[in-house]
N, C-alpha and C positions, 0 to 999 in steps of 0.2 A: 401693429407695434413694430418699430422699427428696430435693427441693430443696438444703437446710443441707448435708447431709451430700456431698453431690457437688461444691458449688461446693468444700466442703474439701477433698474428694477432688481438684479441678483445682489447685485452689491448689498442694498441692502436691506436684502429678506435675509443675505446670509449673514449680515453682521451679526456679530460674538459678543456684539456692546447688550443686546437684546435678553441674553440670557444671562440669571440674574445668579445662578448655580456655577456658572463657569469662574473657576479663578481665575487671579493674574496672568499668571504664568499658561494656562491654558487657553486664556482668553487670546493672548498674543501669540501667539504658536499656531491657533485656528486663523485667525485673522491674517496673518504671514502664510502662510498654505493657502487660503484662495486668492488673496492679492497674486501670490504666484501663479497659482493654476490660472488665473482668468489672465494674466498676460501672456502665458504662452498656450492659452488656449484661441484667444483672440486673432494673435500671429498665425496661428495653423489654419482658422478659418479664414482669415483671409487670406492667407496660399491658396488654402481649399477654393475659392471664389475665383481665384487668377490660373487655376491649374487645369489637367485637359478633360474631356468628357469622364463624365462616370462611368464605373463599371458596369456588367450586366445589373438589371433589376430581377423581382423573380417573377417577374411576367416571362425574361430572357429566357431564363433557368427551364420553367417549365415548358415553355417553346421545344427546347430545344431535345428535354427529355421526351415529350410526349411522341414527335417529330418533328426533326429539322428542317424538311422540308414546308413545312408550315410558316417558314420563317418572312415569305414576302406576304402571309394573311396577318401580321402580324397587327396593320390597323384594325381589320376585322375584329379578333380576337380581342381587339385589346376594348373597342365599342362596345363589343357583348360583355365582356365582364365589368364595363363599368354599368351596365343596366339598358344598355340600347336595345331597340328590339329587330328582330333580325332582317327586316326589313330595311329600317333607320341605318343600322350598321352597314348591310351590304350596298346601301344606297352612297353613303358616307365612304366606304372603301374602294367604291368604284372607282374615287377621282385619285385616289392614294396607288392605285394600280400600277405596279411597274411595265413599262412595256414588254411584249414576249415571254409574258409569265401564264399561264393559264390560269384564269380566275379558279379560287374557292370559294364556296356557298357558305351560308351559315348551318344552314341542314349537313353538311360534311360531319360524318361522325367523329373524326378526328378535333376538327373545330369546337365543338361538344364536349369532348374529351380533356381535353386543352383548357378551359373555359371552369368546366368542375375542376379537376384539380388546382386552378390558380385559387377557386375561391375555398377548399379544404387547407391550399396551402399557407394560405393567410391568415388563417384562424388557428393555423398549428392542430389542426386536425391529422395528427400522420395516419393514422389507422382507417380514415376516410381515403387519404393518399392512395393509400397500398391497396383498398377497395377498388376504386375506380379506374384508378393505373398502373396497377402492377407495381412489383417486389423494386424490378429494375427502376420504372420513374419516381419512387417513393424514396430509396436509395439517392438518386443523383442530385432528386431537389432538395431532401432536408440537408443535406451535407454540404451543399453548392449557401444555402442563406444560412445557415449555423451561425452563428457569431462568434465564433473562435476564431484567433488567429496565431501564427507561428508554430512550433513546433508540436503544441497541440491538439492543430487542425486535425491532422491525419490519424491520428489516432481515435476522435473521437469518432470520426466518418466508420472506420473500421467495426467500433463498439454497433453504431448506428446499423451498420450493414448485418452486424452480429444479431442483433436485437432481432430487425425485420426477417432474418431468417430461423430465428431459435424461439423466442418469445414475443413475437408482433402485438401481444394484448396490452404490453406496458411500453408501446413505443413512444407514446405522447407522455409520457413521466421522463422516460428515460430521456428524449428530447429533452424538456424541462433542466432537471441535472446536468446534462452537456452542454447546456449555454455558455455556462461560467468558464471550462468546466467546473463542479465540483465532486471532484473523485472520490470522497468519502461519501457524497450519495449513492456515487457509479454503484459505488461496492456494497453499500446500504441496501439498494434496492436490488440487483442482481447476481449476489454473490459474489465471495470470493475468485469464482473462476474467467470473472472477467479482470482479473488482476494482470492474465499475460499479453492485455492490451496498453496498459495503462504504462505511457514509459518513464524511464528510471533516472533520468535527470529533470535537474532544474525544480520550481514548484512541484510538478506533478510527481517527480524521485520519491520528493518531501514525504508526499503526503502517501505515496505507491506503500514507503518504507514503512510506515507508521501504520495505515491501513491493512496493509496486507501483510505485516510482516508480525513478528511478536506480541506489538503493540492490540491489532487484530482480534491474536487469541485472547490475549487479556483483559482486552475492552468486552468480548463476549463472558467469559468466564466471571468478569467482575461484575455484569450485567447477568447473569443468572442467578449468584449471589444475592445480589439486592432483591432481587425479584423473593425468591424464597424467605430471606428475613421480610418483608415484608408484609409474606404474606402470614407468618409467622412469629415476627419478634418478641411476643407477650407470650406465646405459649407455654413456656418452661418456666414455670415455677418450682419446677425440681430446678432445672439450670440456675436459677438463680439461690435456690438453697443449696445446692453441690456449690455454687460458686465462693457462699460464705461459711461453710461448715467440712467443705470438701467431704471425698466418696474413694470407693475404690478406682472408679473409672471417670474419665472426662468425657466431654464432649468433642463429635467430629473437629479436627484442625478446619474446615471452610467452615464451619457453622461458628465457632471462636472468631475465625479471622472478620466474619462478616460482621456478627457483635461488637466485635471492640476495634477492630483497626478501620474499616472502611469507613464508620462514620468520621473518620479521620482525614478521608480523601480532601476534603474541600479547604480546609484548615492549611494544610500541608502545601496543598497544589498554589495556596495564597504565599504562605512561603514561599515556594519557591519562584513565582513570580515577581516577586519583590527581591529577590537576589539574597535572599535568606537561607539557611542551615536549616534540615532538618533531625540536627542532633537533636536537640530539646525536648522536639513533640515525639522523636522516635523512640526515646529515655523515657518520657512519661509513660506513653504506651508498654514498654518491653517490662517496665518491673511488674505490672500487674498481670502482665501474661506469664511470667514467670514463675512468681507466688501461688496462680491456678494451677498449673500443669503439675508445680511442683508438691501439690498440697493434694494434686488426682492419680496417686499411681504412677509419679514420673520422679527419676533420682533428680537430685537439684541440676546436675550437669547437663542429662536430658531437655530435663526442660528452657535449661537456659539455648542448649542446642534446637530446639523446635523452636522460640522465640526468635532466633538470630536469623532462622531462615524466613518466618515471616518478615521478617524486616528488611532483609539485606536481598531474599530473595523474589519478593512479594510487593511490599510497600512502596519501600524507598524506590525500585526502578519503576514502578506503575505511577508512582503520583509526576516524576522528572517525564514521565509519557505524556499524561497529562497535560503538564506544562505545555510542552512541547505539540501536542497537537492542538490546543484549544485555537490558535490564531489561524490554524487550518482551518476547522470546522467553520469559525468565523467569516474567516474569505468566502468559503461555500457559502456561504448563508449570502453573503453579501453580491458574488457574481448571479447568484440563481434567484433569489426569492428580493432581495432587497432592490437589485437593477433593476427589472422591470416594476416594483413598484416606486419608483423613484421618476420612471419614461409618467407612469401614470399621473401624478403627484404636477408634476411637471403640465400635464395638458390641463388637469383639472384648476390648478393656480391663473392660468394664462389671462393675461389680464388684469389678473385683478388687485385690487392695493396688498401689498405687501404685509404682513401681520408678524406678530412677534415670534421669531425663530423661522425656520424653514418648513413649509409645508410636509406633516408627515413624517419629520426626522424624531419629533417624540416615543412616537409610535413603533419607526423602526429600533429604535432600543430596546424598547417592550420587547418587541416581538423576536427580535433578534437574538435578545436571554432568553426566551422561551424556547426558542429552535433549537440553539444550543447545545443548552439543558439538558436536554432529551438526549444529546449525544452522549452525556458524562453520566454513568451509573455512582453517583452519587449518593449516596444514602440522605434523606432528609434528619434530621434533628428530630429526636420524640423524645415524649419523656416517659414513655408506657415503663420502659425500665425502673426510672426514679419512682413515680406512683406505687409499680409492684415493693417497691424497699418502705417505702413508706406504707403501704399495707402493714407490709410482714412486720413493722414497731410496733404497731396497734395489735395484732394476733402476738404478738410475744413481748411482751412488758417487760420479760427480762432481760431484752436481746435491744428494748428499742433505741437507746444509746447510739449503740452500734448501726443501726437500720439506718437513722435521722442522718447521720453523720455520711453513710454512704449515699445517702440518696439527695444529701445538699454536693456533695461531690458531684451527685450524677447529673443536676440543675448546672453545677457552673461549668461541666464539660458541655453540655450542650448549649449554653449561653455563649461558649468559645468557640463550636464547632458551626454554630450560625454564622456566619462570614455577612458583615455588611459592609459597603455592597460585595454582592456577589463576583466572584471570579470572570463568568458569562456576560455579567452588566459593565466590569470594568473594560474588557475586551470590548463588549458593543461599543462603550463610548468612546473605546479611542477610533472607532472607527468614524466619527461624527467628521474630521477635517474631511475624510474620505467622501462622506456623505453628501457634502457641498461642496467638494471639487464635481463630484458626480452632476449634484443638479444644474451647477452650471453649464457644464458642460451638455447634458440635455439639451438645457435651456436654451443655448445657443444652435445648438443640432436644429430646435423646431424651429428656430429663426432663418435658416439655412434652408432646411427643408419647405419653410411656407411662401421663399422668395422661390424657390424652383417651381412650386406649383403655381404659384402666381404667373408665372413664364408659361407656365400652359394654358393658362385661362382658368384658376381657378382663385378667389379670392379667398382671404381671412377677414373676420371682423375689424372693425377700429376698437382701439382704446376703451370709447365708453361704450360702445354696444359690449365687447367680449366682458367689461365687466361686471354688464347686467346679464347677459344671456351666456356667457362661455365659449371655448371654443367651440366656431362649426365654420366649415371649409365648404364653400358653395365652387362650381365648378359648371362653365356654359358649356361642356365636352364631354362626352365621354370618355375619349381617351383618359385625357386631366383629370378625371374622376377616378377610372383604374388605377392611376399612379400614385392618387390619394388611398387609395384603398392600402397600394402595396406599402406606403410609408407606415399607415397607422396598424397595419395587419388587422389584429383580435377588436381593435376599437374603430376600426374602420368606418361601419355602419353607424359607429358613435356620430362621430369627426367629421364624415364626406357626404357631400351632397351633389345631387344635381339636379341643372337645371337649363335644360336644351330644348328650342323651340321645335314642336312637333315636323317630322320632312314628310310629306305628303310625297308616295312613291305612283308609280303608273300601274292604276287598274282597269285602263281600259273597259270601258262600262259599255254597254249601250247606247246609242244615240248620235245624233249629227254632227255632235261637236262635244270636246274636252279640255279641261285644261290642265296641266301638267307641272306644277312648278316645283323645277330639280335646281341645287346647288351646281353652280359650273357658269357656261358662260351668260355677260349678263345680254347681249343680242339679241330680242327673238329671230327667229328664223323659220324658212314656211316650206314645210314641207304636206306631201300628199298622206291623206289618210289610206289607210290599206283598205281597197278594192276588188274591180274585176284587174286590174294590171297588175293586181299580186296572185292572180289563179284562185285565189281563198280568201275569209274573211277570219280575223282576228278574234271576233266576237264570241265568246261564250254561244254554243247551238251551231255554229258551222256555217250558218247563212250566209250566202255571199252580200254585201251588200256596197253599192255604191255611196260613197261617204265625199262630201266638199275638202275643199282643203283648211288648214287651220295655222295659226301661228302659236308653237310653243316653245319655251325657252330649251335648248338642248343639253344634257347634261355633258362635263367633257367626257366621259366614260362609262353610260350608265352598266350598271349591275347584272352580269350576264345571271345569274342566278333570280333577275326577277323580272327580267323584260320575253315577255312572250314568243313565241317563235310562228311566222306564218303558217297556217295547214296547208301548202301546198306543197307540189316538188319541184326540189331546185331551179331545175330550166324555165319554172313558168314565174320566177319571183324576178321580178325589175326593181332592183335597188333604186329608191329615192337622190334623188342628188342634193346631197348636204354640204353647205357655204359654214366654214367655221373663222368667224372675225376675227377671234383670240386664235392668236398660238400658243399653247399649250407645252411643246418639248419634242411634239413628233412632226409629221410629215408637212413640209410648206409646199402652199401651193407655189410655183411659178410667177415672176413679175410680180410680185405682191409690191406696193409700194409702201407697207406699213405693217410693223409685226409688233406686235406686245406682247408680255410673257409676265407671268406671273411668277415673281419670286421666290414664293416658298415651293412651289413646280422642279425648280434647279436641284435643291439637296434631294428631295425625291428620289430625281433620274438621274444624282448621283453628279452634276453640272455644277458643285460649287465645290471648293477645296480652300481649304482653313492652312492659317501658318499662326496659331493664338486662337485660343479658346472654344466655342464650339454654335452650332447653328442649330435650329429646331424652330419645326411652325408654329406661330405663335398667333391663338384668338384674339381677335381683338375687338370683340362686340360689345365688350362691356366699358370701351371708351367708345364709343362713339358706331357711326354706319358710314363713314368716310372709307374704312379700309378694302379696295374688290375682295370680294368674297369673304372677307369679315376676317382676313389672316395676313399674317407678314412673314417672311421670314428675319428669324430675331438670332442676332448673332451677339452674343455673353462669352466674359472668361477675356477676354482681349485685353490687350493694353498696348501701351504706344506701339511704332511699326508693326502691330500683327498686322497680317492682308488676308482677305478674302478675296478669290475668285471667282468670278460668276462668268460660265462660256454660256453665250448666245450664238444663236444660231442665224444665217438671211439668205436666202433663196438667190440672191445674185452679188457678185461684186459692184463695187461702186462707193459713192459717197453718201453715209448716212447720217442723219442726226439722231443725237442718242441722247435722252432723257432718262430720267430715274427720278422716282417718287420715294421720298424717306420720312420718317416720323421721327419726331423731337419730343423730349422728355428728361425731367430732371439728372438722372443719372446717363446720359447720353453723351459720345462724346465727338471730336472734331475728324472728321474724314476727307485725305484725299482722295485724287480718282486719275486713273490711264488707262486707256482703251488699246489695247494691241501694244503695249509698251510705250505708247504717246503718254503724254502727262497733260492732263486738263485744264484749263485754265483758271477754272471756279474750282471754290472746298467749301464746305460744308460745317456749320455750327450744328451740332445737334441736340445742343440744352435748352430747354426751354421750363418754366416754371410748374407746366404740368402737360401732360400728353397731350400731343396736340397732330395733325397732320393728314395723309401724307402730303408732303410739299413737295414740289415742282420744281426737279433741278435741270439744269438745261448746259451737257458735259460741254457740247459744240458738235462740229462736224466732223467725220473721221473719213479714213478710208478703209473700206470692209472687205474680204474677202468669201466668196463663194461658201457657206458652211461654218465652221466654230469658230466666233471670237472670242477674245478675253477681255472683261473688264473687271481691273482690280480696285478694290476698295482696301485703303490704307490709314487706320490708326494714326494721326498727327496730332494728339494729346486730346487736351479738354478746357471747355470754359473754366475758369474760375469758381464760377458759382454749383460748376458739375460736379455731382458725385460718385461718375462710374464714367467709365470707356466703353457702353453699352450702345447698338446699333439695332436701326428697323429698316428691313428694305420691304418695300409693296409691290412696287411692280415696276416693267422697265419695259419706255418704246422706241423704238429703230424705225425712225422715217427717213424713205430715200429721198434725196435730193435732186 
């Protein structure tokens, strides 16, 4: 699925024409909110696309907590975690080897190490984290990938480090809550005492002030309340005969307040979210509290003084709290619980036709009032009250006038205090423009994300396959498969596949003859079997045995960690003399009158240097077996005059001819070329209507000197018919003249 076709595809899953519930006025206010969002969502991804290398990934992160030193196994590491086996990996990293680095094994307990926690830390497993790597690497990774940004980062990290040291058993909750953040869970789940992390501006002030601050005690005090009428409200049958016949004594002021004013909460909190007075409903309230207390043992003055302070000290500031925090809680709900099911929402759709409304936005308003809800100690609407009055007419026939009358009273206050829709529903749905700025914006993200892995060699479905079968990300690499991993995290294993053709490493068997076939050069080349000229034999059992010689492909750098070592000593082993055809990045022989190098070899060993965008090897077995050794190096993110560097190396001065092989492809774009600051005569189209190459370009002849040259590849626009300033170089040869 490409770019075009998906923003059409958002457009319209999120059209507002769809929903038959939305007004006018609402209808165009959503629809103006994503037109917005997707243009300047669009603009950012395409900066995004033209801008410089990403940042760390959390393959990085954990690299670099577990240790740093680790950092040149880092192809190793990254093979084993996408499912290599440790042979395939070390076989694989051998050629990725920097020079002067001393190889690591995959048996290296730290590699091991490194490896579990990458995959605990994708699945958001912290408590696995801090198992296998410690307080300190559990700390550095979850805080380093948190999805927080600005001036909340640092505070969360804090909580985070707090956690891992005081309560480790809810670190994967408290993670959870800190996405967003949302700090009325912070506070929810671990107490008030994490309050003197949570700082005091901006959003997080908002919600520090309200949570922690008055709002807090009153939000629990009014939640304890409820709790007890509820579990009680019908018990008093005296209360409610004191309440019409009055007594010498009343009932507790909280057990009154919970009775008659809290069912009031939700009524109220409507007001004043409509920019409403709560004179009215306060006046309804106060006279019947007044006429109790004063009819229980309270002078009229009293009781009108115990009334005023429910109201003025009680009511009126809790439900304006109310108010005031619900679009907090709501955020919460929506950065923590509603994001990541929105990422989900998002994979699960892909592809496939478009249906009326956005996938999962119904749902999230469901559930979003549910969440809520639960924040607001609310009392529900009963009519156990009204029933008891309506009883007590029927037991007292002389009374039941008075009963009927009170308990049609008590019907229409509860008919008034059912708020439809709900306060929690009307917040959810304003948050619906929110909703589908979100999934666009996903939306676009996986479209981002699926063209970077495709740069590694990992494909997506087409159109009509994803929308029979769904998303699933196939991958001929292991690396490319780790990266698929670290994109999808928890759905990983959903989402990432692979599928890499088995490497057949050297096990040296028994017998006359073997054959060996290693990734590296394609050549073969003949060297001696290990014999009496090596002191020892190689062979499993020690036997010396005289062996012919044989022709096997040599690998450029096999795997010290799985290539045998002879049983003899030192002085009695005569090194084989080995002819290497390719040049590789290290040592040339002398006189050579012809040197090739393999492109993607230069960023390696660090031989190519970027002025625009960035460079990475790139598979390319899945167009075709034209490319040496199935890779390019693929340079993305460029645009007009950026240059690439590529230093080569030649064993003598003199005049060379210098060719270079490059692939063509739709999004490809026009290159020129100078060799040592010469400017070449030929340039380069590199669009063509589908992958195709590499082709054969031929710069001219130059003059070289002894050791590094430079040859610059420069951005000179694009065809016409191209849709990117995108480059593939394969490989490049230097023949002397």
């Amino acid at each position: 699925m490409n770019v075009q076709d998906s923003i059409i595809t958002i457009g319209s899953c999120c059209s507002p024409k769809q929903d038959p519930g939305l007004t006018k006025s609402r209808r165009r206010k959503l629809k103006n909110s994503i037109s917005q969002f997707l243009r300047i969502t669009i603009t950012a991804t395409l900066l995004l696309f033209a801008g410089p290398a990403s940042a760390k990934d959390l393959l990085d992160w954990v690299i670099e907590a577990v240790d740093p030193t680790l950092l040149p196994a880092r192809p190793l590491i990254e093979c084993l975690a996408g499912g290599g086996s440790a042979a395939a990996c070390a076989t694989e990293a051998a050629e990725k080897q920097v020079p002067g680095v001393i190889p690591i094994g995959p048996e290296d307990d730290r590699i091991k190490k490194a490896v579990a926690v990458f995959d605990a830390a994708r699945k958001e497993h912290w408590m696995d984290v801090v198992t296998i790597g410690g307080e300190v690497v559990a700390k550095t990774v979850s805080c380093a990938v948190l999805p927080v940004q600005g001036p909340a980062k640092q505070p969360a990290c804090n909580i985070i480090g707090w956690v891992i040291a005081n309560n480790v058993s809810v670190i994967d909750k408290a993670y959870g809550v800190l996405k967003g953040p949302d700090w009325w869970g912070v506070v929810e789940l671990l107490g008030p005492g994490v309050c003197t992390f949570i700082p005091g501006d901006g959003v997080a002030g908002t919600a520090k002030d309200l949570v922690c601050g008055t709002f807090g005690q009153i939000l629990r005090g009014a939640k304890e309340m409820a709790d007890k009428v509820a579990q009680g409200v019908v018990a008093g049958v005296d209360a409610l005969e004191n309440l019409i016949f009055g007594d010498d004594s009343h009932m507790p002021y909280d057990t009154y307040y919970a009775l008659y004013w809290q069912p009031w909460y939700h009524y109220a909190t409507a007001l004043v979210l409509n920019g409403q007075s709560l004179g009215p409903i306060s006046s309804k309230i106060w006279h019947p509290c007044v006429d109790y207390f004063d009819s229980h043992n309270q002078y009229r003055s009293t009781a009108r003084k115990t009334c005023d302070d429910m109201r003025d000290k009680r009511f009126n500031p809790e439900v304006h709290a109310f108010a005031r925090a619900l679009p907090i809680a709501v955020d919460g709900y929506f950065d923590t619980v509603a994001r990541p099911a929105i990422r989900a929402a998002v994979l699960a759709s892909f592809g496939k036709p478009s249906a009326q409304g956005l996938p999962g936005q119904k749902f999230f308003v469901q559930n979003c009032a549910f969440q809520v809800r639960k924040r607001f100690p609310f009392p529900e609407p009963t009519d156990a009250r009204c029933r008891l009055l309506r009883d007590k007419g029927k037991q007292i026939p002389h009374f039941k006038a008075l009963f009927d009358q009170l308990a049609d009273e008590c019907y229409a206050d509860i008919k008034t205090q059912d708020v439809q829709p709900t306060v929690w529903t009307r917040a959810c749905e304003g948050m619906e423009p929110r909703y589908a700025q979100e999934f666009a914006s996903e939306s676009l993200r996986l479209i981002i994300q699926l063209g970077d892995l495709k740069n590694r060699g990992c494909v997506s479905p087409g159109k009509e396959e994803a929308a029979k079968s769904g998303l699933a990300v196939t991958c001929d690499n292991f690396p490319g498969h780790t990266h698929c991993l670290s994109i999808f995290r928890r759905d990983g294993r959903k989402y990432c596949r692979v599928d890499v053709p088995p490497i057949t490493v050297p096990s040296f068997p028994k017998g006359p003859s073997q054959t060996i076939p290693m990734p590296g050069n394609k050549t073969p080349i003949t060297i001696p079997k290990p014999g009496k000229e090596f002191g020892g034999s190689i062979i499993p059992g020690g036997k010396k045995q005289q062996q012919p010689q044989q022709t096997i492909p040599l690998p450029a750098k096999p795997p010290a960690s799985i290539i045998p070592v002879p049983a003899a000593k030192p002085e009695a082993i005569k090194a084989p003399k080995i002819i290497k055809p390719v040049f590789t990045g290290k040592q040339i022989p002398k006189r050579a009158t012809a040197v090739t190098i393999e492109a993607e070899t230069l960023t390696m060993l660090n031989k190519s240097f970027l002025r625009g965008g960035k460079v990475v090897v790139q598979y390319m077995k899945r167009f075709g077996n034209s490319w040496s050794g199935g890779k390019q190096l693929f340079w993305s993110g460029g645009k007009k005059k950026s240059t690439l560097d590529l230093n080569v190396t030649v064993p003598q001065a003199g005049k060379w001819k210098v060719e270079i092989y490059l692939t063509k492809a739709p999004d490809y774009g026009k290159l020129k070329f100078n060799v040592n600051g010469k400017s070449a005569k030929v340039k380069f189209d590199g669009y063509a209507r589908r992958v195709s190459g590499p082709v054969k370009l031929d710069l001219g002849a130059f003059t070289l000197k002894a050791g590094s040259n430079q040859i610059r590849l420069t951005i000179s626009g694009k065809n016409k018919a191209s849709t990117g300033y995108l480059a593939g170089i394969d490989w490049i040869r230097l023949v002397q003249k």
